[in-house]
C-alpha positions in Angstrom: 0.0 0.0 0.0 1.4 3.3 -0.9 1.9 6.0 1.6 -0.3 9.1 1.5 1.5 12.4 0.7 1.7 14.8 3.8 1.2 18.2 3.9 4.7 18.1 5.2 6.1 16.5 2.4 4.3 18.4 -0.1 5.5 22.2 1.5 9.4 20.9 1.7 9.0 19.5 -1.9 7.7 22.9 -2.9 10.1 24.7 -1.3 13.2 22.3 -2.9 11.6 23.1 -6.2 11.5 27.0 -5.2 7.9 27.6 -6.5 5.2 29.3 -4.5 2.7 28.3 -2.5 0.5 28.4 -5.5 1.5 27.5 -8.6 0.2 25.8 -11.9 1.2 22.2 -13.4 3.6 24.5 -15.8 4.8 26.3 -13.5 5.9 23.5 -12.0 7.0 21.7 -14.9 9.3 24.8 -15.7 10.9 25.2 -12.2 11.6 21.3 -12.5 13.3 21.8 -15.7 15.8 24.7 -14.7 16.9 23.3 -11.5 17.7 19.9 -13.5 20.0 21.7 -16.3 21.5 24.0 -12.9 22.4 21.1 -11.0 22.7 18.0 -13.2 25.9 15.9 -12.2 26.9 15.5 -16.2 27.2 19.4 -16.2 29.7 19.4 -13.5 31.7 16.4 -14.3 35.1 17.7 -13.9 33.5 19.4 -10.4 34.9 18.4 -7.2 32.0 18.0 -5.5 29.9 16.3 -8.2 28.2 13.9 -5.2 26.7 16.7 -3.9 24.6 17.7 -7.2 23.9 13.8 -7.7 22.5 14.3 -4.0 20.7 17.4 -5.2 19.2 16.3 -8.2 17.9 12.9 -6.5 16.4 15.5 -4.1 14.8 17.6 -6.9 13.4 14.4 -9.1 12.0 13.4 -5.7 10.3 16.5 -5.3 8.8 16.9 -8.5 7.5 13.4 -8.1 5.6 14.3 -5.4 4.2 17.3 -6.3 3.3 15.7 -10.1 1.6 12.6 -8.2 -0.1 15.0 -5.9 -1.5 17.1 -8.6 -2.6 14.0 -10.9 -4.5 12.4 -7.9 -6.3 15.6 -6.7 -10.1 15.4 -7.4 -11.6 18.2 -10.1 -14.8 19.2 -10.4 -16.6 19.9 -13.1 -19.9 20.6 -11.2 -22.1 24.1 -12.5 -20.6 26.3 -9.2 -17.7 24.7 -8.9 -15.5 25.8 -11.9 -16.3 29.3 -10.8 -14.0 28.3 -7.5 -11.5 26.9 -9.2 -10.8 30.1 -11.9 -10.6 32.1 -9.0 -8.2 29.9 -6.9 -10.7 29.7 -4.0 -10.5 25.9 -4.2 -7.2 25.2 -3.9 -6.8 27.7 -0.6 -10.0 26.3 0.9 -7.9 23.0 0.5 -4.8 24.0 1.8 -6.7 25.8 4.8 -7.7 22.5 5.8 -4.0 21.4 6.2 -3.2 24.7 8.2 -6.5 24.0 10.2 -5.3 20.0 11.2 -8.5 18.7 8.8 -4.9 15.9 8.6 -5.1 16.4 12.3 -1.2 17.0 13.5 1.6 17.2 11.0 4.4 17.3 12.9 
């Protein structure tokens, strides 16, 4: 059984991918891209410290994996009302109101 995603692992995911705490699937997709050109290990070969951007990118291909699986496997509606939420961002803060709220219960 896999393990649900925490709001914990979600916000230091974010934050290793340096996006905001709202941001769109391209935005996301974008951030992902530039940190993997900055700190892929072929680009600094020669580098003497060329295990610490194989550590970094594992960290960043992590984080993108989470946030990507997170996205895909968050529930859309495409109720009459709803979409109206959803242009105006109101649904995703409702839901992440209901991490800073405990509706997980405690996080830490």
């Amino acid at each position: 059984m896999k393990k649900l995603i925490s709001f914990k692992d979600i916000d230091k995911a974010r934050k290793t991918l340096e996006i905001g705490e709202t941001s769109s699937m391209q935005e996301i997709k974008n951030k992902y891209r530039e940190l993997s050109l900055k700190y892929h290990p072929d680009r600094h070969s020669k580098s003497k410290s060329k295990k610490e951007y194989e550590e970094k990118i594992k960290e960043i291909n992590n984080s993108y994996e989470i946030l990507i699986n997170y996205c895909i496997k968050y529930p859309i509606s495409f109720k009459a009302g709803k979409t109206k939420e959803v242009e105006e961002g109101e649904y995703m803060k409702q839901h992440f109101k209901r991490f800073y709220d405990g509706w997980w219960g405690d996080t830490d």
